[in-house]
N, CA, C and O atoms as a GROMACS GRO file, in nm:
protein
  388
    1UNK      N    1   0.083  -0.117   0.000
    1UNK     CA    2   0.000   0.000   0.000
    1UNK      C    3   0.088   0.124   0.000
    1UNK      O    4   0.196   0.134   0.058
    2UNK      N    5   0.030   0.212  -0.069
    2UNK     CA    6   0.130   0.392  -0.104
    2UNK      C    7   0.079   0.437   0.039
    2UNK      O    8  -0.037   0.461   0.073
    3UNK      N    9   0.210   0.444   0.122
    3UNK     CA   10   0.139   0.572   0.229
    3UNK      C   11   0.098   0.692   0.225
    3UNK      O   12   0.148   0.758   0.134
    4UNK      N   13   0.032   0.741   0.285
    4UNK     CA   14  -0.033   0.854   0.244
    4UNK      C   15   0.041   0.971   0.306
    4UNK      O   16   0.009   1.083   0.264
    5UNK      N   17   0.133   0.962   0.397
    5UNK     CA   18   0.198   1.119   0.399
    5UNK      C   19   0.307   1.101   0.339
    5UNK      O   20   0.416   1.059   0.378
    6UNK      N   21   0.265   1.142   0.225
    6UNK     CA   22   0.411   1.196   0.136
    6UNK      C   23   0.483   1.282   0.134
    6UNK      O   24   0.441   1.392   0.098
    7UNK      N   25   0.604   1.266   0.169
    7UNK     CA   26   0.694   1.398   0.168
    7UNK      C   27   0.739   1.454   0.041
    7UNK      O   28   0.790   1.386  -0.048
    8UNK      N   29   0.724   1.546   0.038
    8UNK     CA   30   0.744   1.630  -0.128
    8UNK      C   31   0.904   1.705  -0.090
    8UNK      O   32   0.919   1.776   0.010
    9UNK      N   33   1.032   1.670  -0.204
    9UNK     CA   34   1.102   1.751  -0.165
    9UNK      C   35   1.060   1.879  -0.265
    9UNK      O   36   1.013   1.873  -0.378
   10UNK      N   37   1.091   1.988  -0.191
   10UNK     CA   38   1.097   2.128  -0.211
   10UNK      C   39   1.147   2.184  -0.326
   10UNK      O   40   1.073   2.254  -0.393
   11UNK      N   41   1.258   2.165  -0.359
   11UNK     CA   42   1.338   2.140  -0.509
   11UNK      C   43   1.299   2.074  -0.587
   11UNK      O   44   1.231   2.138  -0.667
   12UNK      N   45   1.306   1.963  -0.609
   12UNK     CA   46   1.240   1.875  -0.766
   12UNK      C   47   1.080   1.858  -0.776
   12UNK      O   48   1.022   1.816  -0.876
   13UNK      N   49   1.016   1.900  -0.650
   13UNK     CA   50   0.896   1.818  -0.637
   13UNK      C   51   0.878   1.679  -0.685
   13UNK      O   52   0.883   1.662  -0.807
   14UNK      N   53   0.860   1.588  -0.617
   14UNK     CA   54   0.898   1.465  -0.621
   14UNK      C   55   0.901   1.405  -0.504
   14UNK      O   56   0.935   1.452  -0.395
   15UNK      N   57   0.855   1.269  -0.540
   15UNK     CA   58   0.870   1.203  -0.406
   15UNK      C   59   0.977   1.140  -0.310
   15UNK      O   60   1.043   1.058  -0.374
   16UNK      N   61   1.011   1.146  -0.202
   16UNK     CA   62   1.155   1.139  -0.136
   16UNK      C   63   1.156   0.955  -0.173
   16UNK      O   64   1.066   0.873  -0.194
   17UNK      N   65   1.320   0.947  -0.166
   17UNK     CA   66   1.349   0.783  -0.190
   17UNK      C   67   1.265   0.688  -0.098
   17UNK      O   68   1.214   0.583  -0.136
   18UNK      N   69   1.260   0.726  -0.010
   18UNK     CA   70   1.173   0.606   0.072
   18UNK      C   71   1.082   0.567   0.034
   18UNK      O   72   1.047   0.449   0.036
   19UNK      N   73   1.009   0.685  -0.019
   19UNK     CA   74   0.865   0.620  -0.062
   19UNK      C   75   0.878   0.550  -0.220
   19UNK      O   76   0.797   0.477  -0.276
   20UNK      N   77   0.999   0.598  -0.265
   20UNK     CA   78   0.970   0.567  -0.396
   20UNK      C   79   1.041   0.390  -0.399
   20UNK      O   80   1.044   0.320  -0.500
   21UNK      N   81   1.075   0.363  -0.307
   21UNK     CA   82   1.144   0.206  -0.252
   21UNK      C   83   1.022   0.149  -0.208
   21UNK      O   84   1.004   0.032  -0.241
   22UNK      N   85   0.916   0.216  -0.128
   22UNK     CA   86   0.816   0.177  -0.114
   22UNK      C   87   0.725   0.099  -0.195
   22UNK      O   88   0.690  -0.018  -0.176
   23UNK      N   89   0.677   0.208  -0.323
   23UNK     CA   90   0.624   0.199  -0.426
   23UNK      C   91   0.644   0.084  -0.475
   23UNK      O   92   0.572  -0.013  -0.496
   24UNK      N   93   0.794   0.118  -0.498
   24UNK     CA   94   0.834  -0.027  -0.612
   24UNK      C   95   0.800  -0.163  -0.539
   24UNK      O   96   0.743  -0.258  -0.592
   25UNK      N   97   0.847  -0.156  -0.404
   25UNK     CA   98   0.826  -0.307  -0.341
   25UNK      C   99   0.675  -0.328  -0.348
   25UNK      O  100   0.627  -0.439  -0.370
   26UNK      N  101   0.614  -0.235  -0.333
   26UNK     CA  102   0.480  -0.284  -0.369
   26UNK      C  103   0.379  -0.345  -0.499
   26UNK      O  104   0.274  -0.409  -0.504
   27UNK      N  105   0.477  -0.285  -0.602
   27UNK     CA  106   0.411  -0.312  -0.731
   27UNK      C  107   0.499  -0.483  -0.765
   27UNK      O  108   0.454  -0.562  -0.848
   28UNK      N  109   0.614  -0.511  -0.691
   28UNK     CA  110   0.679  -0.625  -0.733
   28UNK      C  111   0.590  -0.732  -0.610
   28UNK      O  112   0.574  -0.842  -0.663
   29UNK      N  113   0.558  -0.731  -0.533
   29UNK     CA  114   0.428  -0.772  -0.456
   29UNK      C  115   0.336  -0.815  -0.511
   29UNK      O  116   0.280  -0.924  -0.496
   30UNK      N  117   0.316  -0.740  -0.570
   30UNK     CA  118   0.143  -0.749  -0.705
   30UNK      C  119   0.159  -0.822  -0.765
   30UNK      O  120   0.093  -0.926  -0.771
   31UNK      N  121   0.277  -0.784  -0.846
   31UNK     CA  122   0.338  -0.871  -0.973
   31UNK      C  123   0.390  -1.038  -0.942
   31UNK      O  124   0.416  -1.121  -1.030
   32UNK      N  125   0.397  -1.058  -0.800
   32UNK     CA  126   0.413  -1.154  -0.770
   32UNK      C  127   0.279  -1.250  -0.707
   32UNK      O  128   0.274  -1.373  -0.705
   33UNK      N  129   0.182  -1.160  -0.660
   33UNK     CA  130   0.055  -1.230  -0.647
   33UNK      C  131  -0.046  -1.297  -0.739
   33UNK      O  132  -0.131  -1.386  -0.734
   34UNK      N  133   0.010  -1.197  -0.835
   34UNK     CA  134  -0.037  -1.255  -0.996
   34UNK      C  135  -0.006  -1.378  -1.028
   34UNK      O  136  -0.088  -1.441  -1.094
   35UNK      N  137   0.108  -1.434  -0.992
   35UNK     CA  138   0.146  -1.568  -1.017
   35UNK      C  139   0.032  -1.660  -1.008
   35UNK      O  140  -0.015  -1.730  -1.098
   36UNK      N  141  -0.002  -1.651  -0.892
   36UNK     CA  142  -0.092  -1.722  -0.789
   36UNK      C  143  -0.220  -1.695  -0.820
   36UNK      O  144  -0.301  -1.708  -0.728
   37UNK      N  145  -0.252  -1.668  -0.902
   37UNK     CA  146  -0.439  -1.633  -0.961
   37UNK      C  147  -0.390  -1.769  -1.005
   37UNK      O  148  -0.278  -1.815  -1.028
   38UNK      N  149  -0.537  -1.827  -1.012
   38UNK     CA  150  -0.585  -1.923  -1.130
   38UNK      C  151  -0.746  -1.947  -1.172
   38UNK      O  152  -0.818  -2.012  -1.096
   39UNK      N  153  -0.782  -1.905  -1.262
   39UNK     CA  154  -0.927  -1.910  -1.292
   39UNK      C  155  -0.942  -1.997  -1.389
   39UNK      O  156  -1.029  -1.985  -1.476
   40UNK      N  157  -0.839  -2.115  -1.381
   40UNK     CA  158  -0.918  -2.205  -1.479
   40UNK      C  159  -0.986  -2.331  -1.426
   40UNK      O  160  -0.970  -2.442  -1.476
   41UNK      N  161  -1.078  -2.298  -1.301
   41UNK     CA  162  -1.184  -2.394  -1.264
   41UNK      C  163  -1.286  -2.288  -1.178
   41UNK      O  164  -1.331  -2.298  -1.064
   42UNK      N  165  -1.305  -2.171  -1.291
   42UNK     CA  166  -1.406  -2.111  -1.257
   42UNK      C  167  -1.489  -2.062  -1.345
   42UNK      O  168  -1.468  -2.044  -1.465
   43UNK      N  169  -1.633  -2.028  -1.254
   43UNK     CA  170  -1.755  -2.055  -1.260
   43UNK      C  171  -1.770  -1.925  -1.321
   43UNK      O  172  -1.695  -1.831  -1.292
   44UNK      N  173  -1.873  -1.915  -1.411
   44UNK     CA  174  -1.981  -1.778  -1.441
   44UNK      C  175  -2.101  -1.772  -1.359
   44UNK      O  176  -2.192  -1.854  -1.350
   45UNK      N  177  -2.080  -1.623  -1.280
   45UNK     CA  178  -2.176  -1.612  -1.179
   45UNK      C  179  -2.313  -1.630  -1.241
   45UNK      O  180  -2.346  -1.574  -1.346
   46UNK      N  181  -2.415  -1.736  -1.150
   46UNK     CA  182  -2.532  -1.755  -1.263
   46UNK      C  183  -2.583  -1.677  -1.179
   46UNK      O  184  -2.702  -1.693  -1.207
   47UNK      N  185  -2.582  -1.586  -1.075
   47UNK     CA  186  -2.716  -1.498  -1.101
   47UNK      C  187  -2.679  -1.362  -1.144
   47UNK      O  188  -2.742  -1.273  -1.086
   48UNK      N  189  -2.603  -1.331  -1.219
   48UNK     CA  190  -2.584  -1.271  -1.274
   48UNK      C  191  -2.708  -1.208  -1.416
   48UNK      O  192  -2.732  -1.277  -1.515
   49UNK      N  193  -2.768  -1.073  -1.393
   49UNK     CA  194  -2.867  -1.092  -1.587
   49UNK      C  195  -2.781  -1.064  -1.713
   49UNK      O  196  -2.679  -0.995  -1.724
   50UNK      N  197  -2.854  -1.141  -1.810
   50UNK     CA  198  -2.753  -1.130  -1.929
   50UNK      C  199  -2.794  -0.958  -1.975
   50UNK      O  200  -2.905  -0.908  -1.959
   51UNK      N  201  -2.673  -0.888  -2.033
   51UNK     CA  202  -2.691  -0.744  -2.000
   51UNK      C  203  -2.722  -0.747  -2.178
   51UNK      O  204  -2.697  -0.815  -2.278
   52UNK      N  205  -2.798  -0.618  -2.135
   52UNK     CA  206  -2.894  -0.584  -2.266
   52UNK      C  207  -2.837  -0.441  -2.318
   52UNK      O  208  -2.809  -0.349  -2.240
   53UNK      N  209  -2.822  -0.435  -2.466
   53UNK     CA  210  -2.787  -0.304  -2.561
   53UNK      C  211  -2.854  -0.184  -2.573
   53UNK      O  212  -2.969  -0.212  -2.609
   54UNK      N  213  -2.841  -0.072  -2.562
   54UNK     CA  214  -2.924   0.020  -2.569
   54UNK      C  215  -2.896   0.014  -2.698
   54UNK      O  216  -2.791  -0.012  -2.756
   55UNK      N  217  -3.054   0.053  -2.759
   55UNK     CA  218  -3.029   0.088  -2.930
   55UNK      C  219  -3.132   0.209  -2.945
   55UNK      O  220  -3.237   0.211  -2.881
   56UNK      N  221  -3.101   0.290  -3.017
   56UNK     CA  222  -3.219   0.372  -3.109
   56UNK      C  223  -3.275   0.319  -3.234
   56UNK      O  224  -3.208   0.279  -3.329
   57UNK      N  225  -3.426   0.323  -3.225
   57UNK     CA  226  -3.512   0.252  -3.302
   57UNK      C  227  -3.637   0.305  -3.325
   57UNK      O  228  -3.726   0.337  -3.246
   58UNK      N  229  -3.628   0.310  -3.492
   58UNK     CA  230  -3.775   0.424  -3.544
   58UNK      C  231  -3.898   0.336  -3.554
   58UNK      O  232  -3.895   0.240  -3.631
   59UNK      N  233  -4.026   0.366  -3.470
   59UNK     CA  234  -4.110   0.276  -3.475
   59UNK      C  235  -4.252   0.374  -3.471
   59UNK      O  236  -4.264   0.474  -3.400
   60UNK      N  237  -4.350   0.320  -3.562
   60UNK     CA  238  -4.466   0.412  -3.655
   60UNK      C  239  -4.535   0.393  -3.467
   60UNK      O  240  -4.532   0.298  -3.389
   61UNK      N  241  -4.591   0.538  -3.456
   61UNK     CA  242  -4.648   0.612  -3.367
   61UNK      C  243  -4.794   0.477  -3.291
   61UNK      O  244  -4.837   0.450  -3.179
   62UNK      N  245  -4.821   0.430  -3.426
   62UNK     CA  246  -4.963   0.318  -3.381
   62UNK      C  247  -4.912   0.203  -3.281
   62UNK      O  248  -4.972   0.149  -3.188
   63UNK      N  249  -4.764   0.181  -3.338
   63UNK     CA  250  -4.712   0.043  -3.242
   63UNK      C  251  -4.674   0.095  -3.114
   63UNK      O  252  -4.720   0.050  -3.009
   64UNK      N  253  -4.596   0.184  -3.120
   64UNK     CA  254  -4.583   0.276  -2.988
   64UNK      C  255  -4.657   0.267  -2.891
   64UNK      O  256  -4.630   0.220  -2.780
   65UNK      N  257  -4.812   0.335  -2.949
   65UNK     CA  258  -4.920   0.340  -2.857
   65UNK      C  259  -5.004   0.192  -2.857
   65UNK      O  260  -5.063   0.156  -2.755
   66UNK      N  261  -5.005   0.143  -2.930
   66UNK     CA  262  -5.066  -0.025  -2.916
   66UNK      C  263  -4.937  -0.084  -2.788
   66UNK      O  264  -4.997  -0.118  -2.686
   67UNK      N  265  -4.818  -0.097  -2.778
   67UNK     CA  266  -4.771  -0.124  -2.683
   67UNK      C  267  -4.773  -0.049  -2.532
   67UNK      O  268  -4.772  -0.109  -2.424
   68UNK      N  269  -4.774   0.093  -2.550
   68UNK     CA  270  -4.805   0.178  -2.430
   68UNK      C  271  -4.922   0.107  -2.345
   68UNK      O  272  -4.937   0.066  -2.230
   69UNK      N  273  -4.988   0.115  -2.446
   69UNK     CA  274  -5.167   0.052  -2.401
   69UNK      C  275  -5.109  -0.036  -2.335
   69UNK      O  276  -5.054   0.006  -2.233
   70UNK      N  277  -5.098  -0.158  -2.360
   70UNK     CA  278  -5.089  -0.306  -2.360
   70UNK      C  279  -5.017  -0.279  -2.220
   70UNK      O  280  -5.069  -0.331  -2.121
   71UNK      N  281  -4.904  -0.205  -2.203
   71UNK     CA  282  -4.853  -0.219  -2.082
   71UNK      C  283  -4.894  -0.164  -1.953
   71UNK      O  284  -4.875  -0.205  -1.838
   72UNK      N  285  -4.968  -0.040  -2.007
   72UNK     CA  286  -5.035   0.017  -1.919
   72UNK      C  287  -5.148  -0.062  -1.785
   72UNK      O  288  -5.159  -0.058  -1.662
   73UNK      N  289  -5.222  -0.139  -1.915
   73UNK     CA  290  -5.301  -0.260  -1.907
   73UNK      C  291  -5.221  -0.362  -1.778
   73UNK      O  292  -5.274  -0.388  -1.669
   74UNK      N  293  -5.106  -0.400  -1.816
   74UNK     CA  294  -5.012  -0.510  -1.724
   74UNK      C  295  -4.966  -0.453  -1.653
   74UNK      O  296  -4.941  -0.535  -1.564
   75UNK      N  297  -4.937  -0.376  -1.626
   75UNK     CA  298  -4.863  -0.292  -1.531
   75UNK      C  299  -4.691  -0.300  -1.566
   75UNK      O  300  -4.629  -0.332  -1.465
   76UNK      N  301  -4.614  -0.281  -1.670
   76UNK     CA  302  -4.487  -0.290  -1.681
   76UNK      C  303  -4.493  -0.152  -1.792
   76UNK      O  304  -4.583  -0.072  -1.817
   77UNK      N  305  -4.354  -0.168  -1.844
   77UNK     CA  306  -4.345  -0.092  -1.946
   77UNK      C  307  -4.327  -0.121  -2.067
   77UNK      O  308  -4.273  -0.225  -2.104
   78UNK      N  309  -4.386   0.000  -2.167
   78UNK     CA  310  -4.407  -0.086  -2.278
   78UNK      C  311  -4.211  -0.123  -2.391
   78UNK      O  312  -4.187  -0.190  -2.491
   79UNK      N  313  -4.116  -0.030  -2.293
   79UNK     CA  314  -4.002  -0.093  -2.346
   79UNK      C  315  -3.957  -0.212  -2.300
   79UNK      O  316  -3.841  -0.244  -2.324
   80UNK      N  317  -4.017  -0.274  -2.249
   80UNK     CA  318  -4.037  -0.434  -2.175
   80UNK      C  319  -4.119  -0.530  -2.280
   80UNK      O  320  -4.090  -0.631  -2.344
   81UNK      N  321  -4.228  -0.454  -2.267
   81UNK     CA  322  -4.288  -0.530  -2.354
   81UNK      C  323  -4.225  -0.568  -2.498
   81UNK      O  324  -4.194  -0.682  -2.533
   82UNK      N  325  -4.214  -0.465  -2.562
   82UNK     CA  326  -4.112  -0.466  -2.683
   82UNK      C  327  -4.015  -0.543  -2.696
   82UNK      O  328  -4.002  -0.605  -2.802
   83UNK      N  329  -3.937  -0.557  -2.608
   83UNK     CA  330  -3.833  -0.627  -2.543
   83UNK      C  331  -3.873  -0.782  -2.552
   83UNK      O  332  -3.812  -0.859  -2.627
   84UNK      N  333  -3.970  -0.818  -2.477
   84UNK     CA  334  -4.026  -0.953  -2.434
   84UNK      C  335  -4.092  -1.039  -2.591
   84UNK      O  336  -4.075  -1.156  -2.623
   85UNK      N  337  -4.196  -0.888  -2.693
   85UNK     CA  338  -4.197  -0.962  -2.817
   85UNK      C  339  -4.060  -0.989  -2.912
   85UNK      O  340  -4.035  -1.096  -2.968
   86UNK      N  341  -3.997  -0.900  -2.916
   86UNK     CA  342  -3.859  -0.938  -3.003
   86UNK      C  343  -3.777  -1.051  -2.943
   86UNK      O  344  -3.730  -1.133  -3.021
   87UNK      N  345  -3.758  -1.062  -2.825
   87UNK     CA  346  -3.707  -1.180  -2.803
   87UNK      C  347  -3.771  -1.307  -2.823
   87UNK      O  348  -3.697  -1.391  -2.873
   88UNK      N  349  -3.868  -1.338  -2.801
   88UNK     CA  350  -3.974  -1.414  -2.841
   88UNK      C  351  -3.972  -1.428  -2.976
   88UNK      O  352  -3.929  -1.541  -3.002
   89UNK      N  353  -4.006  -1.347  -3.103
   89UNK     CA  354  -3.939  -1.362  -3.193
   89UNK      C  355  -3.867  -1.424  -3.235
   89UNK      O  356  -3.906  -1.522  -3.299
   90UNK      N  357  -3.701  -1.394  -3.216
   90UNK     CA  358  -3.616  -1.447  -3.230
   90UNK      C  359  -3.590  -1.629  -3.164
   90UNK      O  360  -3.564  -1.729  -3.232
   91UNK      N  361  -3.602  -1.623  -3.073
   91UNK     CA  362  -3.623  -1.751  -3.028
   91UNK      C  363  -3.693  -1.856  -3.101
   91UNK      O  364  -3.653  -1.971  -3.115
   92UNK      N  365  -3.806  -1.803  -3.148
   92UNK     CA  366  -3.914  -1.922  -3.228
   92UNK      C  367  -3.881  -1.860  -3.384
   92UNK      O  368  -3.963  -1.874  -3.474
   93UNK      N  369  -3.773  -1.803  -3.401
   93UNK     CA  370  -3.756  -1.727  -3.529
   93UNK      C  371  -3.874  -1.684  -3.659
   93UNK      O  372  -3.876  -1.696  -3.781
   94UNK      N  373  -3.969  -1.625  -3.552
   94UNK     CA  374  -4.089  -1.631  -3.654
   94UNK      C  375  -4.054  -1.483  -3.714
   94UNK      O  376  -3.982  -1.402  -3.654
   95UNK      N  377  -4.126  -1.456  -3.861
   95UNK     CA  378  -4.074  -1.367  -3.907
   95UNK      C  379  -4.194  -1.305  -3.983
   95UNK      O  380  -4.252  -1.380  -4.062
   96UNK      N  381  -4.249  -1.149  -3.966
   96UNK     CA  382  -4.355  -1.134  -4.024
   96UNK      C  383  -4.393  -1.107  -4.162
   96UNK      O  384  -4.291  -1.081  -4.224
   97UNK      N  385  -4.460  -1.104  -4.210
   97UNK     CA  386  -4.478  -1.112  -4.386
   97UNK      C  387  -4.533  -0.974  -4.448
   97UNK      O  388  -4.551  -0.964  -4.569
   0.00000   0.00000   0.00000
C-alpha cells in the first residue's frame, strides 16, 4: 500500500526515496501475487442478468401506442414489452410477412 503522507522535496517536487522504494516493493508484490491467480476452474456467476444493448429505433407512432396501451393494461413498461416480443421472436424465429 502507497502511504499517504508523502513527503514532497521542495526542489524537484517529487517524491523522497523512501517512498519511492516503497512503491516499487509494492508493485513487485502485485506482480508476484499474480502468479498465484488461477481461474481455470471457474464458474460464471449464474445470477448474474444477461446485460442488454441500448439501441435507437424508429417505430410508426400506432405500435408505440398499441404497446403503451398493452402495458399500461399489465402494469410494466411498454419498453419491456417490446423487449419480451422481439425476443420471443427471435427464439421461435418467426418472421412477419
Amino acid at each position: 500500500m502507497i502511504p499517504l503522507n508523502f513527503e514532497w522535496d521542495e526542489n524537484k517536487n517529487v517524491l523522497n526515496q523512501k517512498q519511492r522504494i516503497n512503491m516499487n516493493e509494492n508493485n513487485i508484490k502485485a506482480s508476484i501475487m499474480r502468479k498465484f491467480y488461477d481461474f481455470s476452474n471457474s464458474v460464471k456467476n449464474p445470477y448474474i442478468k444477461p446485460s442488454k444493448q441500448q439501441i435507437t429505433l424508429e417505430v410508426d407512432e400506432e405500435t408505440i401506442n398499441y404497446f403503451k396501451a398493452l402495458a399500461a393494461e399489465k402494469g410494466t413498461s411498454y419498453q419491456s414489452l417490446i423487449n419480451l416480443y422481439l425476443h420471443e421472436c427471435a427464439t421461435t424465429h418467426q418472421v412477419s410477412s
